[in-house]
N, C-alpha and C positions, 0 to 999 in steps of 0.2 A: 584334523586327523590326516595324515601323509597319504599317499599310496603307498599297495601291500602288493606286490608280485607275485602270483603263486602260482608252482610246476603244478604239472598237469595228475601229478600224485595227491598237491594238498588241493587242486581243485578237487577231484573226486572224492576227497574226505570231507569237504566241504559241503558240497553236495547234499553230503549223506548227514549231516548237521541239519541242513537246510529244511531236509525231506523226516525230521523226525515230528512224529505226530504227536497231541497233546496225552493221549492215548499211551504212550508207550516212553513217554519222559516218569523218572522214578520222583519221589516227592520232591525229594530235594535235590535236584537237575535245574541249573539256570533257564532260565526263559532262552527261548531262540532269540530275540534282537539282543540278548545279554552275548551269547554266544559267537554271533554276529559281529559285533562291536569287537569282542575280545580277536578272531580272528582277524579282522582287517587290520587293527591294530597290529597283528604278528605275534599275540598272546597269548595266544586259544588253553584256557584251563577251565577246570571243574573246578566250581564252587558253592560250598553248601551252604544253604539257606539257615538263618538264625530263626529257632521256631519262634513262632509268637502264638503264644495262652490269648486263648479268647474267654471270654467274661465265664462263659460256663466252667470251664477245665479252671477256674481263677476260686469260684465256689467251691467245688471238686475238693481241689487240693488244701484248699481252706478246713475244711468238713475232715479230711484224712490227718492233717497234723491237729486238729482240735479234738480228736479219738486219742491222742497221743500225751497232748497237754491239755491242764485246765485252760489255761488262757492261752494264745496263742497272741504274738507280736510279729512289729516287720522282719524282725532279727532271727523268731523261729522259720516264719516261713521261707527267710533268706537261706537259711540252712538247712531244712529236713524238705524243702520243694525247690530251691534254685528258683524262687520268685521275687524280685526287686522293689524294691519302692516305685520305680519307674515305670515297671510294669502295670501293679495297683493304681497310680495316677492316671496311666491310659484310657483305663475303663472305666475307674470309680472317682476322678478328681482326687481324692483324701485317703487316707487310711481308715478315718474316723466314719468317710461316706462308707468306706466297704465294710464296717464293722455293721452298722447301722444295715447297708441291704443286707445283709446276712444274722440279723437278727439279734446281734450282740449293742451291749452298750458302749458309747464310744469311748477313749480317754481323756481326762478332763483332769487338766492342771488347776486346782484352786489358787487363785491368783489374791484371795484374803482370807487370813487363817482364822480358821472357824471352830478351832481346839486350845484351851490349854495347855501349857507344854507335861502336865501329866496326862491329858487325853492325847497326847501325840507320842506320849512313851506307848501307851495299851494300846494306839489303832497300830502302830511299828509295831509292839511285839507280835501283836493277831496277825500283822500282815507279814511275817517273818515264820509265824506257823503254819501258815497255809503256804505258802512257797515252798517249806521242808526245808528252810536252814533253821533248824532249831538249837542250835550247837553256838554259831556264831554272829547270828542274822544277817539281814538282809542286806547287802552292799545298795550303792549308792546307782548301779548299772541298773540293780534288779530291780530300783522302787523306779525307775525309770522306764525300764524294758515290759514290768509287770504291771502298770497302771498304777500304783502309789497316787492318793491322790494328793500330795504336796511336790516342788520339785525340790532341785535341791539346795536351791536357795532359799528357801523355808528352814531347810535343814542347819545348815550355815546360820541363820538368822536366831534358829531358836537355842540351840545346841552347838554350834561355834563349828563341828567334826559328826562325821559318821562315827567314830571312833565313840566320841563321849557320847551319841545315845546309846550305841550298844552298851557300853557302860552303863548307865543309868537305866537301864532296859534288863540288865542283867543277862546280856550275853556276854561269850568269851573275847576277848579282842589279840590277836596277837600280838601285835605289838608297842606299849604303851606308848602313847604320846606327849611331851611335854609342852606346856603351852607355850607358845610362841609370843603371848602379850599377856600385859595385864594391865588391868582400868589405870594405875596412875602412871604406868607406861606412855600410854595413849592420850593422857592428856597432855605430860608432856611435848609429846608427838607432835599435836594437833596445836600447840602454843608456839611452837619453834614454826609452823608452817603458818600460823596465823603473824604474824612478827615478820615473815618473809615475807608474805604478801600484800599486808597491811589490812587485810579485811579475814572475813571468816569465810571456807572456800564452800562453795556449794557441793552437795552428794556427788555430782555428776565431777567435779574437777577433783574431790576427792578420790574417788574412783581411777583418775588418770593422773593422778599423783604417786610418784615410785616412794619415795620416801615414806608412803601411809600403806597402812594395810586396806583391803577393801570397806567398802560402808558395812558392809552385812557382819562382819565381823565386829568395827568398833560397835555398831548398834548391840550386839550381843554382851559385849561387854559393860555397857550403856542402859542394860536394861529398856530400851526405848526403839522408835523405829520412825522418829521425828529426829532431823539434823539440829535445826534450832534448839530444841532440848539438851543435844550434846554440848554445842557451844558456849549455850548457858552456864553448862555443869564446871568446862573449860573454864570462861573465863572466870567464871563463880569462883574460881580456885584458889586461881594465882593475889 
């Protein structure tokens, strides 16, 4: 840090920086070595302090948007309190830890589906009425944002589109969809890439194959959620 030359003006303002006590600094007045620094530097400004939420004001405002909504998420509190994820992790590790000290149950991704796809139309439409879209249902944001317990590759997996369960759910959809594939499309597909590479490609190198659509998709198609299975069906074909 340089030297800082100062008339015998900015010494006495200086001074008087010096000489402030903890006593009579407003909340958000920089610390005196903050201020110290800033003028030898030859910078001397006011700057205010970014609050920081402590664990209790973190409950608080928890308790205030969950009077508001049934459920409450990172995404409400981001919005109706200016509280971040980053915040939440400071104090509670998780979101799911802070659900938990606050008495709520956490959110939980079911990672093996445990419905058929007619009990995955009625837990979607039930969970589509209790949210209050009863017109259009549930987006793909909301089974996310609202604790849905599948995600949305389940969705993809069982149902191909948000689109086609509303459909099948018997909500309105705006705009209809046309499918994009169909089964002897995809074998095709999967026969022209098998011939190119001389073997059958794994989920994972399907997936990073431009020329294929996702796994989650041909599986849908495929009725199955085994690769081998699809290959079979492939080369069973030709």
């Amino acid at each position: 840090m340089g030297a800082y030359n100062k008339t015998a003006g900015e010494k006495q303002s200086y001074e008087k920086v010096e000489n402030i006590s903890m006593e009579d600094k407003e909340e958000e007045f920089p610390s005196y070595e903050y201020l110290k620094a800033l003028w030898l530097e030859g910078t001397f400004a006011k700057k205010k302090k970014k609050h920081t939420y402590s664990a209790e004001e973190l409950e608080a405002l928890y308790r205030h948007v969950k009077n508001s909504y049934k459920a409450v998420t990172l995404l409400l509190m981001k919005k109706e309190a200016g509280v971040s994820a980053v915040v939440i992790r400071k104090h509670f590790g998780t979101w799911n830890k802070f659900l938990i000290h606050m008495g709520e149950e956490p959110n939980r991704i079911r990672t093996k589906v445990l419905h058929t796809n007619d009990e995955l139309i009625e837990l979607y439409k039930g969970f589509s009425r209790k949210i209050g879209k009863i017109e259009n249902g549930a987006t793909l944001r909301d089974l996310k944002n609202y604790g849905f317990p599948y995600s949305k590759s389940v969705i993809s997996n069982r149902f191909t589109s948000i689109n086609n369960l509303r459909k099948l759910s018997g909500f309105n959809i705006t705009k209809e969809v046309i499918p994009k594939y169909n089964k002897q499309g995809l074998i095709i597909m999967l026969y022209k890439n098998y011939k190119k590479y001389g073997r059958k490609l794994s989920q994972t190198e399907i997936d990073k194959e431009e020329t294929l659509p996702s796994p989650s998709t041909i599986f849908y198609y495929f009725q199955t959620t085994k690769i081998t299975e699809v290959w079979n069906e492939v080369l069973n074909s030709r």
